[in-house]
C-alpha atoms as one frame of an Amber mdcrd trajectory, in Angstrom:
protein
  20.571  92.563 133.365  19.529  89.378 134.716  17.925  87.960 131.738  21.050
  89.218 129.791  23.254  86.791 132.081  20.757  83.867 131.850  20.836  83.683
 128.185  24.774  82.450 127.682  24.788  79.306 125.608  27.329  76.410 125.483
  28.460  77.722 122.340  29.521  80.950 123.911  31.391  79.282 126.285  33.390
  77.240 123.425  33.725  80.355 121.920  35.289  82.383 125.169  37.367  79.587
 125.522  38.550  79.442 121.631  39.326  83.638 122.249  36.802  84.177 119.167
  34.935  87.148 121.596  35.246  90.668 121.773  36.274  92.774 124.366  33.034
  93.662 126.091  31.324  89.831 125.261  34.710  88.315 126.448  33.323  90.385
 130.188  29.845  89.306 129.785  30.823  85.791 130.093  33.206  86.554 132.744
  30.694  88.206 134.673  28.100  85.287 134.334  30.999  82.707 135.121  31.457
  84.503 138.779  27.853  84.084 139.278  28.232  80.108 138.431  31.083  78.428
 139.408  30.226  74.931 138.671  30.098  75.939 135.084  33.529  78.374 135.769
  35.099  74.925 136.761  34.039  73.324 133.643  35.161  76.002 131.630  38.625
  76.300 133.191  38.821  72.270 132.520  38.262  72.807 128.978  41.045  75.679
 128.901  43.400  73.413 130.685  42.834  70.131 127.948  43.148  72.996 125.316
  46.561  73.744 126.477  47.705  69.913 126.871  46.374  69.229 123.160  48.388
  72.231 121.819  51.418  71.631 123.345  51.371  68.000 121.867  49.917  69.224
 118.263  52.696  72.596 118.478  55.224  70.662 116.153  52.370  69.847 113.459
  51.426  73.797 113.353  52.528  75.571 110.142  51.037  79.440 111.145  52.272
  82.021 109.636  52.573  85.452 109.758  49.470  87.115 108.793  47.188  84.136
 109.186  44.635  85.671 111.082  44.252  87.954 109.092  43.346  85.645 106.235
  40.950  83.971 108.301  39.060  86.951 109.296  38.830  87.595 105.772  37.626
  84.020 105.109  34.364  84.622 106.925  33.463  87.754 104.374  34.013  85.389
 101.535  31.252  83.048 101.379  31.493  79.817  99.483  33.352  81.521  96.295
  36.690  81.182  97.840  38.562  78.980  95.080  39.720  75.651  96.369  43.368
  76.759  96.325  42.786  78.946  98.671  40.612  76.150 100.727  44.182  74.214
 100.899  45.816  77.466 102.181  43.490  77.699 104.795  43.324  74.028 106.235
  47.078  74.703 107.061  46.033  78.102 108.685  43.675  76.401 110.991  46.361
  74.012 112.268  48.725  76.929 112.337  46.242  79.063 114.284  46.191  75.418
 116.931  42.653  74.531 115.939  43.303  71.409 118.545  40.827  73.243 120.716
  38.684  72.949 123.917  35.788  73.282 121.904  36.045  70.465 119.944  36.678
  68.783 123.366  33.068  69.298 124.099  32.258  67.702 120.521  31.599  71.020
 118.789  32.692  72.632 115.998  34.741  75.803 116.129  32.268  78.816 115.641
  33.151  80.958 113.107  36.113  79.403 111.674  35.473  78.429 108.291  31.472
  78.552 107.612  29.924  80.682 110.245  26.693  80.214 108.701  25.979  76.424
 109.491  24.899  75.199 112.745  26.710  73.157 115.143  27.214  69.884 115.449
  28.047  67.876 118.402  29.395  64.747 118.265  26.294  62.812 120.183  24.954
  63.401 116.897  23.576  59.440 115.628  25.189  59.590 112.707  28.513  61.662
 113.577  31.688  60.553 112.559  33.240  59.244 116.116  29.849  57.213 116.710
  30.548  55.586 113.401  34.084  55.106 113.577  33.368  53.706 117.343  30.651
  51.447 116.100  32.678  49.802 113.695  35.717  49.369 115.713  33.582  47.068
 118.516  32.508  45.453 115.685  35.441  44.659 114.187  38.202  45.039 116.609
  37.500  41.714 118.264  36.920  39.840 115.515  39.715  37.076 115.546  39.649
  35.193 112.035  38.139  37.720 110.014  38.403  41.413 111.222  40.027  42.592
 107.502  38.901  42.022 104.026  42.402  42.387 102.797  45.670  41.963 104.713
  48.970  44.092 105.159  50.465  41.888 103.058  48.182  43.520 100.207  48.954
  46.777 101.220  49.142  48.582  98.108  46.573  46.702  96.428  44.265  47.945
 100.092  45.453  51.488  99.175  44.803  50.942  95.531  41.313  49.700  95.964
  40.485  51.985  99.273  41.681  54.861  97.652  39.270  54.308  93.965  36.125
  53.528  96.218  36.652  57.029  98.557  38.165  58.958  95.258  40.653  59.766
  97.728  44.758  59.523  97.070  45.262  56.634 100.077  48.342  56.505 101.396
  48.442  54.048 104.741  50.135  55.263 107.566  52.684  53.873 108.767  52.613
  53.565 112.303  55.646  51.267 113.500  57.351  54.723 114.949  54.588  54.439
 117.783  54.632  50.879 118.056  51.572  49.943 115.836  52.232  47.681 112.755
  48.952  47.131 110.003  46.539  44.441 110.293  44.686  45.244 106.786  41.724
  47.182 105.961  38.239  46.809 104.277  35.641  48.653 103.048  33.020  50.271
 105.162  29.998  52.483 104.817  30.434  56.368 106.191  27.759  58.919 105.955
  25.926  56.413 103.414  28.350  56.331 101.353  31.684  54.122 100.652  34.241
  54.849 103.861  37.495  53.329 104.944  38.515  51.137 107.757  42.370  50.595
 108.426  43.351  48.496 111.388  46.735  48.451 113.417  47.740  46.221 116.732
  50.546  46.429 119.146  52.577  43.784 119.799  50.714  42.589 122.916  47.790
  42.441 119.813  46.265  45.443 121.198  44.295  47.069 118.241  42.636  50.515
 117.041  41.431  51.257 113.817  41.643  54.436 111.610  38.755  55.252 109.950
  38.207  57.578 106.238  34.754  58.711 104.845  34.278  61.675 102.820  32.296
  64.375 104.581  30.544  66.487 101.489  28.535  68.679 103.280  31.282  69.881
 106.283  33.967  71.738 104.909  35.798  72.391 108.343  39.127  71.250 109.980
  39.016  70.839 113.424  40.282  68.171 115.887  38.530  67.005 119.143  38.157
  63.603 121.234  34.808  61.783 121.900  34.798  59.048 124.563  32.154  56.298
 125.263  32.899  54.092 128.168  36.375  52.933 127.964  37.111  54.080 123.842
  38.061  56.570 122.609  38.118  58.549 119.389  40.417  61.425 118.055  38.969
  62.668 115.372  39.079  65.843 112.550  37.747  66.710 109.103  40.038  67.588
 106.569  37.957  69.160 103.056  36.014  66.959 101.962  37.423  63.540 104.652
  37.332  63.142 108.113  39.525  60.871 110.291  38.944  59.233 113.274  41.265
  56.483 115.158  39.258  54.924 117.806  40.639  52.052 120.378  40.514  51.182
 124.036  44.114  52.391 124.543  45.362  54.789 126.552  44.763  58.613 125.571
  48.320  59.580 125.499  48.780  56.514 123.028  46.148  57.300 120.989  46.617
  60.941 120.440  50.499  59.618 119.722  48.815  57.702 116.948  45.856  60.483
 116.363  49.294  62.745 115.475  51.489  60.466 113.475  48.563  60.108 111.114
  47.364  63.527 110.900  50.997  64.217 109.982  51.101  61.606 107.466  47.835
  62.297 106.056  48.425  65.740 105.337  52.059  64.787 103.854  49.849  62.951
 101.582  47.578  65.613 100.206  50.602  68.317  99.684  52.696  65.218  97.673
């Protein structure tokens, strides 16, 4: 029995807080939490950022009834599922409040949508947030030449952004939480051709919104990674992930995290 409770991994833990285990594991880990308390603390910290992040995300949800049901099903379905029904289920996810402590951690959901592939986390070198965070202290400060093409350009920028990604760009707006465009350019993601789009405040704070495709992750999740003082809300969308990274407050920049997840997903059902 001893060795049974010593062998709990973190991704047991995301998954007891995601409510992805049955019945008797669900007590397991309860059990093993009462004999570690530091770790019950963590846990109940994760639950308790879980619950802020749906609240805020509830109005982007489109569940349904039966939606679970459909996802169980997606995990007996391999990778034959046609990509119809791939569509169907990215709006599940976010109906089902994907916005979940276990991304908090940096990991992916387990289960969700390929319960075959390993984790992730996002410490990972070449992860998404560490890219998107790289480029925005590169960039970000940069006072005559942070964009390769302005606002004014904008629909040339989506235009051109869009053909290099193969990706139907359409820039957020983001005046409604007090963030106008700076421009864009074109950026490397995953080794291959990625997206940078850049916003300031009017006090000429900035962030930046960052595109690359993602060929090889399939999920939909959305999580935060911090570094110091910046921070990144990310998610991957089919074949794209997002990330908007900037030293602004959280609140702000899961404000702006949700304006262009909502935008961005108006996009791809248009």
């Amino acid at each position: 029995m001893t060795h049974e409770f010593n062998t709990v991994s973190e991704d047991e833990l995301h998954a007891y807080v995601d409510g992805y285990l049955s019945p008797p594991e669900r007590a397991r880990i309860e059990a093993w939490l009462d004999m570690h308390p530091a770790r019950a603390q963590e846990v109940r910290e994760w639950q308790a950022q879980a619950a802020a992040l749906k609240q805020h995300f509830a109005p982007y949800a489109r569940g349904e009834e039966g939606d679970r049901a459909l996802v169980s099903a997606r995990r007996h379905q391999g990778n034959a599922v046609a990509s119809s029904h791939a569509s169907v289920l990215r709006r599940i996810a976010a109906g089902l409040l994907i916005f979940v402590a276990g991304g908090l951690a940096g990991f992916y959901i387990p289960g969700m949508v390929a319960p075959d592939r390993p984790l992730e986390t996002a410490a990972s070198p070449d992860s998404l947030p560490r890219q998107a965070q790289s480029a925005f202290l590169v960039y970000a400060s940069e006072v005559r030449h942070p964009v390769e093409v302005g606002a004014d350009q904008q629909a040339h920028l989506a235009t051109w952004l869009g053909k290099r990604l193969d990706y139907g760009l359409k820039i957020p707006d983001l005046s409604a939480v007090g963030f106008s465009l700076v421009g864009g350019r074109l950026i490397p993601v995953n080794g291959t051709a990625g997206a940078m789009l850049m916003y300031e405040d009017g006090s000429g704070q900035r962030l930046t919104v960052l595109l690359g495709r993602n060929r090889d992750n399939r999920e939909t999740s959305f999580r935060i990674a911090s570094q110091g003082g910046l921070e990144t809300f990310y998610w991957i969308d089919g074949e794209i992930g997002y990330a908007v990274t900037g030293e602004v407050p959280r609140d702000v920049l899961r404000k702006v995290a949700g304006e262009c997840y909502r935008q961005f997903e108006g996009s791809e059902a248009s």
